[in-house]
LUMTORVEX-442477 format. One record per residue (C-alpha): chain; x, y, z; residue in three letters. Coordinates in steps of 0.05 Angstrom, whole numbers, plus 5000, padded with zeros to 4 digits. Layout:
REM LUMTORVEX-442477
<r 'A' <X Y Z> 'ALA'>,
...
This chain:
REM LUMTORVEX-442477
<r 'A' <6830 5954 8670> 'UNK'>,
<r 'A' <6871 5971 8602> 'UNK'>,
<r 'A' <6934 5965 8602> 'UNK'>,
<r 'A' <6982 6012 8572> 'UNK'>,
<r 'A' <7044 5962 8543> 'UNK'>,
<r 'A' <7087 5971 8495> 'UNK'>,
<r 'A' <7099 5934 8431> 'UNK'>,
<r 'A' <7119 5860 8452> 'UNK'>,
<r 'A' <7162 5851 8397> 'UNK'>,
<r 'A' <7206 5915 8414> 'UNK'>,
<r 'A' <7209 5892 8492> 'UNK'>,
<r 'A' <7230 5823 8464> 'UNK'>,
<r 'A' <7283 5850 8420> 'UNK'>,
<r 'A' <7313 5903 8474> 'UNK'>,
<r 'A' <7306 5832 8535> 'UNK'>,
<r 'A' <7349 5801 8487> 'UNK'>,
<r 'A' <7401 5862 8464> 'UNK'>,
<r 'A' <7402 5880 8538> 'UNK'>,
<r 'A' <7421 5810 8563> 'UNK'>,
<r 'A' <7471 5801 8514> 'UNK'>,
<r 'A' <7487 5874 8513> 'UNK'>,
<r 'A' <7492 5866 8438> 'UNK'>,
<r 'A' <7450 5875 8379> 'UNK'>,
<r 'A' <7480 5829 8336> 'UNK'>,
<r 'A' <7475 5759 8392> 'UNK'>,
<r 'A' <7406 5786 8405> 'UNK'>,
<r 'A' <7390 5776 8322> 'UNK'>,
<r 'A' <7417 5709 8327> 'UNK'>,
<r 'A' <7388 5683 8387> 'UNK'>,
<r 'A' <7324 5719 8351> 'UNK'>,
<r 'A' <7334 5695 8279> 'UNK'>,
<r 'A' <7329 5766 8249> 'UNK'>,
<r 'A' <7367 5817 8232> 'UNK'>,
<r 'A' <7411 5868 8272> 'UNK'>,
<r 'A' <7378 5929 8230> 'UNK'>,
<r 'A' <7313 5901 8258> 'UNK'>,
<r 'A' <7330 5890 8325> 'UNK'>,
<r 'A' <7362 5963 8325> 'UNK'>,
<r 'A' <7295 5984 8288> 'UNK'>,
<r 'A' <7250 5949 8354> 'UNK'>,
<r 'A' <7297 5977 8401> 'UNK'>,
<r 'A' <7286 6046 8376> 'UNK'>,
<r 'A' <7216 6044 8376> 'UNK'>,
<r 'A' <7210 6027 8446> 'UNK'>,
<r 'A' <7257 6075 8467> 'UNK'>,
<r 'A' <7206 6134 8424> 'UNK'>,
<r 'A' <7151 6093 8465> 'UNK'>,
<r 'A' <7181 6111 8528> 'UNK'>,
<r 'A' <7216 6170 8507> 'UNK'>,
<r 'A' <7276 6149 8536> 'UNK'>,
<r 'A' <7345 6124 8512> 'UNK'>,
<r 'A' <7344 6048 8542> 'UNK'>,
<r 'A' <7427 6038 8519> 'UNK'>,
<r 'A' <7491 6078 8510> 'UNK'>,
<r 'A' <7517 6065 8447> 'UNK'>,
<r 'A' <7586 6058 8452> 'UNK'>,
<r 'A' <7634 6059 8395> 'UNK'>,
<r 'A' <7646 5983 8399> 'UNK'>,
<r 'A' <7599 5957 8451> 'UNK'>,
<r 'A' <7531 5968 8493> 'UNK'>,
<r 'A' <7512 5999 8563> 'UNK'>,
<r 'A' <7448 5988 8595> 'UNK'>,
<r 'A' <7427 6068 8606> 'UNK'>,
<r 'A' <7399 6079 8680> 'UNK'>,
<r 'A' <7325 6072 8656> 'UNK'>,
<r 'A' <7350 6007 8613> 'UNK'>,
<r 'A' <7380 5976 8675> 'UNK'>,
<r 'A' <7313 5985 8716> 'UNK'>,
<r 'A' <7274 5956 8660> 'UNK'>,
<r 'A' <7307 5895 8638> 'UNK'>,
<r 'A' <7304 5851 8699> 'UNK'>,
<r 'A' <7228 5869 8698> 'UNK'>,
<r 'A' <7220 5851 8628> 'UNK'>,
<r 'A' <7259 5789 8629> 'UNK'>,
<r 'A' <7224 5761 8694> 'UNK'>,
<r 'A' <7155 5759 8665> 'UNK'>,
<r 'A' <7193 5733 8594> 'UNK'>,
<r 'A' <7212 5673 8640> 'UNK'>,
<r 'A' <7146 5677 8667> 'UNK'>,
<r 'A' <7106 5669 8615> 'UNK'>,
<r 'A' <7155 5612 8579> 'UNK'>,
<r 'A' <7153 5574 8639> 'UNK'>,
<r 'A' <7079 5585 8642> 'UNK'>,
<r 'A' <7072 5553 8571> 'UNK'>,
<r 'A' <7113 5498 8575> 'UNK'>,
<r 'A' <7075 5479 8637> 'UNK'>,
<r 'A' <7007 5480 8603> 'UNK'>,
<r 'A' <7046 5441 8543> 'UNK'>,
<r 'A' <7068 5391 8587> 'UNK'>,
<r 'A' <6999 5391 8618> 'UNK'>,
<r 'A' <6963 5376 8547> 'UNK'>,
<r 'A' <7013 5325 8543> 'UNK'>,
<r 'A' <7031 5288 8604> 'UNK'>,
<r 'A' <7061 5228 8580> 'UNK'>,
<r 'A' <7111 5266 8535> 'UNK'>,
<r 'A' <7181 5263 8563> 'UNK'>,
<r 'A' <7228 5316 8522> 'UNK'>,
<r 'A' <7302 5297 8539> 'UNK'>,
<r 'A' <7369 5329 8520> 'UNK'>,
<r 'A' <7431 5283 8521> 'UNK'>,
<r 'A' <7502 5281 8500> 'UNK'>,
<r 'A' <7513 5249 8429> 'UNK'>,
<r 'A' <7567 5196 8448> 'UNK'>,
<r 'A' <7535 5171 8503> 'UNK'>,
<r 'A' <7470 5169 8471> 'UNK'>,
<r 'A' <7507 5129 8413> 'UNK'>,
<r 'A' <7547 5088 8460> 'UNK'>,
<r 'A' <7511 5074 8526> 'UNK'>,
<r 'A' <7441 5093 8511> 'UNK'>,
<r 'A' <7412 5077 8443> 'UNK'>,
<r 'A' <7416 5006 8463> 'UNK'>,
<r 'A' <7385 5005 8529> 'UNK'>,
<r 'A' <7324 5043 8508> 'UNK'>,
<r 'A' <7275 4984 8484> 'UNK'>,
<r 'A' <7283 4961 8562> 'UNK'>,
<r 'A' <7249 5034 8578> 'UNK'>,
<r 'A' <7193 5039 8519> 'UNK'>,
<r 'A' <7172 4966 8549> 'UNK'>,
<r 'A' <7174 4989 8624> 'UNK'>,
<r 'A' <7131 5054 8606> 'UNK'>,
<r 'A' <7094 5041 8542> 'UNK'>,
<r 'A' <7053 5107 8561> 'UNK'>,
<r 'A' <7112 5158 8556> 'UNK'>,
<r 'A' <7135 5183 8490> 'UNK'>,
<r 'A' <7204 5195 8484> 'UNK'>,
<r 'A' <7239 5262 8440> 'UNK'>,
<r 'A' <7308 5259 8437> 'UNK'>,
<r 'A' <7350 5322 8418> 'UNK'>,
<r 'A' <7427 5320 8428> 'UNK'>,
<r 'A' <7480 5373 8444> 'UNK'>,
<r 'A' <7535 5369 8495> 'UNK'>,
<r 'A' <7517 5442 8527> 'UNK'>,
<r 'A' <7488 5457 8587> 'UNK'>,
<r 'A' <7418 5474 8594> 'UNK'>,
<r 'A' <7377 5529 8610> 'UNK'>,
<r 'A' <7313 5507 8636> 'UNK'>,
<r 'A' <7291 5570 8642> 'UNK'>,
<r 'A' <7291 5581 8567> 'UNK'>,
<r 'A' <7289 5513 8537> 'UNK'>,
<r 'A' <7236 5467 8537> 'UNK'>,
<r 'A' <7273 5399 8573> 'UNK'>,
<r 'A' <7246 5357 8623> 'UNK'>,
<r 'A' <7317 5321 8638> 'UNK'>,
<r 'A' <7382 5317 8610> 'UNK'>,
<r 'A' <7443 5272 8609> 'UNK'>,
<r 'A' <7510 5322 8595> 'UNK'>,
<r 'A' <7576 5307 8616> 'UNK'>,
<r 'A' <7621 5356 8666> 'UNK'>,
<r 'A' <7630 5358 8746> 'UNK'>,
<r 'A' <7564 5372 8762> 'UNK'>,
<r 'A' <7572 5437 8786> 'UNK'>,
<r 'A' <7520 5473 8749> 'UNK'>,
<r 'A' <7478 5522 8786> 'UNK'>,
<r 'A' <7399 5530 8795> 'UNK'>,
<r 'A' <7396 5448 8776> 'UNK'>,
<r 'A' <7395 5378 8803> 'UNK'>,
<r 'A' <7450 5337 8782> 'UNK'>,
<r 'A' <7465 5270 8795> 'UNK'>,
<r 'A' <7520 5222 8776> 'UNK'>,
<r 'A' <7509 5176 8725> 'UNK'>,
<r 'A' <7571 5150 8691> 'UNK'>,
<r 'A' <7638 5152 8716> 'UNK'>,
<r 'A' <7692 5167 8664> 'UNK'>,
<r 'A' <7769 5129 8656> 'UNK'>,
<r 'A' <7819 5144 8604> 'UNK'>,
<r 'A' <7876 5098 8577> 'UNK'>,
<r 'A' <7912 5092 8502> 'UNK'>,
<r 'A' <7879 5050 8450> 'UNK'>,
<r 'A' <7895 5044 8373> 'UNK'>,
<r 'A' <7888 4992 8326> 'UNK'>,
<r 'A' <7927 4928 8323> 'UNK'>,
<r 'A' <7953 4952 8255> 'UNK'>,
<r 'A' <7973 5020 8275> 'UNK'>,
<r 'A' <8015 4988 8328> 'UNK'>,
<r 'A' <8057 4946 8287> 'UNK'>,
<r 'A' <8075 5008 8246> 'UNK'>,
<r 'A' <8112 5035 8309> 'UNK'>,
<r 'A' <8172 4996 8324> 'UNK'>,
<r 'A' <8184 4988 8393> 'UNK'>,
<r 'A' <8130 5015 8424> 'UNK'>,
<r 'A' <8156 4991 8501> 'UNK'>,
<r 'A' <8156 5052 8537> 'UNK'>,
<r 'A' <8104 5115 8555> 'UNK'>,
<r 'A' <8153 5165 8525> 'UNK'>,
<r 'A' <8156 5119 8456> 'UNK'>,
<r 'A' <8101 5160 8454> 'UNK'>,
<r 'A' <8138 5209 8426> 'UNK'>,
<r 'A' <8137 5187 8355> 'UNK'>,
<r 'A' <8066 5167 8359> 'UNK'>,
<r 'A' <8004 5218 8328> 'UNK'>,
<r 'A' <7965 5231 8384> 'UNK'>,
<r 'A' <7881 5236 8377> 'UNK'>,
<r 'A' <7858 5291 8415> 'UNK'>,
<r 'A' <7786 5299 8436> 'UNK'>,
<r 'A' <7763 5370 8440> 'UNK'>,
<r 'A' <7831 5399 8464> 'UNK'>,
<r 'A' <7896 5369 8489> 'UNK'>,
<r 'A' <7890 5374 8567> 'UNK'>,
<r 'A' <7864 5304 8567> 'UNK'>,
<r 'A' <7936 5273 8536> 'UNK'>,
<r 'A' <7964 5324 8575> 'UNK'>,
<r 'A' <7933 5300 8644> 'UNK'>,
<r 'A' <7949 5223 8629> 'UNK'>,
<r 'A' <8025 5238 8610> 'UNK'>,
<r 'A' <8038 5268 8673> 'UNK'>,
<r 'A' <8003 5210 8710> 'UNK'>,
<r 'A' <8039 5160 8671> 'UNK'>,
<r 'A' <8103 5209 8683> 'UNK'>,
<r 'A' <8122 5211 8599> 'UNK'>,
<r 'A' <8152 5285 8610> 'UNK'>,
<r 'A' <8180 5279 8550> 'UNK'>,
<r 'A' <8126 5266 8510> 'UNK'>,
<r 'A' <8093 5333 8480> 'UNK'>,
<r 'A' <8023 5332 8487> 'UNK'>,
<r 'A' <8012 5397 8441> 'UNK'>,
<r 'A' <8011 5358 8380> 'UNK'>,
<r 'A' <7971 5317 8338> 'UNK'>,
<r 'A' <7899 5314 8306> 'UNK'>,
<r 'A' <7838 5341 8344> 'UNK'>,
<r 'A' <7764 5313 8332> 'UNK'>,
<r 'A' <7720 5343 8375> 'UNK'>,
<r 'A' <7664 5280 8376> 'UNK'>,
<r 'A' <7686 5219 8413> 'UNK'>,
<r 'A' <7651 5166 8362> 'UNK'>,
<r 'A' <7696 5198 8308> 'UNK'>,
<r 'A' <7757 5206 8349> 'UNK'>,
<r 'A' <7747 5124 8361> 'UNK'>,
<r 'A' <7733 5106 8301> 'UNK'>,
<r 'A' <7797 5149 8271> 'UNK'>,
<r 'A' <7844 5102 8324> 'UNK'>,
<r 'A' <7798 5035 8290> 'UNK'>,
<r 'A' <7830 5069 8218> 'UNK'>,
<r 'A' <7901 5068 8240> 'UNK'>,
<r 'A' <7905 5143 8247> 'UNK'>,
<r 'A' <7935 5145 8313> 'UNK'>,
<r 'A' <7927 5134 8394> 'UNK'>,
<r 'A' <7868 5158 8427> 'UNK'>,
<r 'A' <7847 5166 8492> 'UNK'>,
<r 'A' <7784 5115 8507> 'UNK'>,
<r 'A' <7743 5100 8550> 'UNK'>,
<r 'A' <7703 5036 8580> 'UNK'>,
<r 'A' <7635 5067 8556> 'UNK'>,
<r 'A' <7670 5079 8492> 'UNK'>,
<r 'A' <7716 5023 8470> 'UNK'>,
<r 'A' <7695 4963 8517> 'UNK'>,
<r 'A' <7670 4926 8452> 'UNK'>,
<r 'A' <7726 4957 8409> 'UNK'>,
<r 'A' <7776 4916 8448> 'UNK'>,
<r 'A' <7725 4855 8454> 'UNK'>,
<r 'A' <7718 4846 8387> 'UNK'>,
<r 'A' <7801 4861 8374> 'UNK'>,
<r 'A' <7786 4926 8338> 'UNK'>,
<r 'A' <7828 4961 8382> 'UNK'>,
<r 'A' <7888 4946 8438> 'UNK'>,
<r 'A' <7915 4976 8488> 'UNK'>,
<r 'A' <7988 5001 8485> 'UNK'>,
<r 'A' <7994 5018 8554> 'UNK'>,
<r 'A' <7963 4993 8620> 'UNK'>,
<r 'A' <7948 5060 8661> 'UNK'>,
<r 'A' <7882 5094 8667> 'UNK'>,
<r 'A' <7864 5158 8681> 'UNK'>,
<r 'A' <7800 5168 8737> 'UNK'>,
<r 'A' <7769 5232 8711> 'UNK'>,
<r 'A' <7730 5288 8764> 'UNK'>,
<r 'A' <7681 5291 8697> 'UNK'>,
<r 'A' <7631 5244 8689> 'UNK'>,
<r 'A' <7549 5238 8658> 'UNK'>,
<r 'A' <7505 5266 8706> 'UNK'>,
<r 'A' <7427 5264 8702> 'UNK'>,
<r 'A' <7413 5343 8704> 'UNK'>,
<r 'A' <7338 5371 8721> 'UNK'>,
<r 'A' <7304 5411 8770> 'UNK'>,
<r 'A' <7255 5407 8824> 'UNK'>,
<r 'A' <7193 5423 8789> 'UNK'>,
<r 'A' <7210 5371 8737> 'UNK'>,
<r 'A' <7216 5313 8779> 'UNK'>,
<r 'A' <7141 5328 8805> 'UNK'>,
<r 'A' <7119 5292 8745> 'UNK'>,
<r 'A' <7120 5221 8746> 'UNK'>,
<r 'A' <7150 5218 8676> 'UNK'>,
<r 'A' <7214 5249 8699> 'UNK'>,
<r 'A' <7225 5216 8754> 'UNK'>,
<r 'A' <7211 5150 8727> 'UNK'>,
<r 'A' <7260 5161 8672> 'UNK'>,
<r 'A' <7307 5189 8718> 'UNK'>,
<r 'A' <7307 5119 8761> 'UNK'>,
<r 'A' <7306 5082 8709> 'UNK'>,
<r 'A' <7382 5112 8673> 'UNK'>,
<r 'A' <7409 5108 8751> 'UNK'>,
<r 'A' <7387 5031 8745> 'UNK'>,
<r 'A' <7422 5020 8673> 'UNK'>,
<r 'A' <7475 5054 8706> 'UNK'>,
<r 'A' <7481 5007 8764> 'UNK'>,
<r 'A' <7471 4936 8728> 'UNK'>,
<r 'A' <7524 4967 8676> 'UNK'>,
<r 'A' <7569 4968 8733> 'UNK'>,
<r 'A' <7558 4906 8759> 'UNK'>,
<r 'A' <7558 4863 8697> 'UNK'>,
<r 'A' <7626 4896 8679> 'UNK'>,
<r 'A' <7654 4876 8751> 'UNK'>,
<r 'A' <7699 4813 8750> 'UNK'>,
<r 'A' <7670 4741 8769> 'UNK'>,
């Protein structure tokens, strides 16, 4: 039988346009341009002689025949990449393609990993690092280690790493600030943000400093950079144990104050189903919960 399809290129471009409902985020998520996006969109819709959008003065609509055909187009997309990075996997079982948060790789599991490459000498490791969810639908990642409340949808996720906040800074930024004795000394500190302020925020009103205002001070959106800006006397930070356990060991950094902050965010070990049917995935998935676990005990009291 020979079938009649259109130009894959132009059903690509309009999946894209039509699940972004924009030309331009379809070019980027396509690395081309919008004119040629526009350009495969229009050809399809002379190949069907039909209009698949409305073009609105500033936005998109999916036109009646557009909204039948893009859930049809964008299942067999999904189809077909899921389809590939089966076989991939397939041609090579014993590669294990990971995505994990860039602190905690730095921090927690960059020095843990020569205890996995001797357990499974078989499984080759690729590393790739970003702190957003993922789309296993789209991306091809066996596992994943991101940090949040574990509430994403269509995965597994499993706890990995609790997360506590209190005040650190360096032993010479603290003798700059005279009397330092109470939370809302604070005040004339330089607080370290990380990401945004809700974190400060959220440990004030524990620590009840009302006076303190939390809507201040320097933001640097990477942890290892936010630490290592309290280690240069630039200010208090909010650490963590994962983060600034060896920090204070080593005197690097002190603590201020004594309270700490439980957070309901955390490092969870994110996959799916059909992932942890290979051995790979599961293996490496037992094997973090067991770093996890004699991380926990070893930093328990005697």
């Amino acid at each position: 039988m020979t079938r009649r399809l259109p130009p894959l290129n132009a059903l690509r471009a309009f999946e894209a346009a039509g699940r972004h409902l924009s030309f331009t985020k379809a070019a980027e998520e396509l690395t081309v341009t919008q004119a040629a996006i526009s350009h495969q969109v229009k050809a399809l819709e002379d190949h069907l002689d039909t209009d698949l959008f409305i073009r609105m003065p500033r936005h998109l609509e999916l036109s009646k025949a557009g909204k039948i055909l893009l859930p049809v187009v964008t299942k067999a997309f999904d189809r077909i990449g899921n389809s590939v990075a089966q076989l991939n996997r397939n041609l090579a079982s014993s590669a294990l393609t990971v995505r994990l948060a860039p602190s905690f790789t730095a921090k927690w599991l960059s020095p843990r990993l020569d205890d996995f490459r001797k357990q499974f000498p078989q499984v080759d490791l690729s590393l790739t690092l970003s702190n957003d969810p993922v789309d296993f639908r789209r991306q091809p990642i066996d596992l994943a280690v991101t940090y949040g409340k574990g509430n994403w949808r269509g995965v597994l996720a499993e706890r990995l790493l609790a997360i506590d906040f209190f005040p650190v800074c360096s032993p010479g930024y603290l003798r700059t600030v005279e009397n330092l004795a109470e939370v809302a000394d604070l005040e004339r500190c330089t607080l370290l943000h990380d990401t945004n302020r809700k974190s400060w925020a959220d440990w004030l009103a524990l620590a009840g400093a009302d006076t303190v205002n939390a809507d201040r001070g320097t933001i640097v959106d990477d942890t290892n950079v936010l630490i290592q800006a309290a280690i240069d006397g630039l200010g208090i930070a909010l650490g963590s144990s994962l983060f600034v356990a060896d920090h204070l060991a080593a005197g690097r950094l002190v603590r201020p104050f004594d309270t700490i902050m439980h957070s309901d965010y955390a490092y969870y070990i994110v996959t799916t189903k059909q992932h942890l049917k290979r051995p790979e995935v599961a293996d490496f998935k037992a094997w973090l919960l067991s770093q996890s676990t004699m991380a926990t005990l070893e930093s328990q009291p005697r």
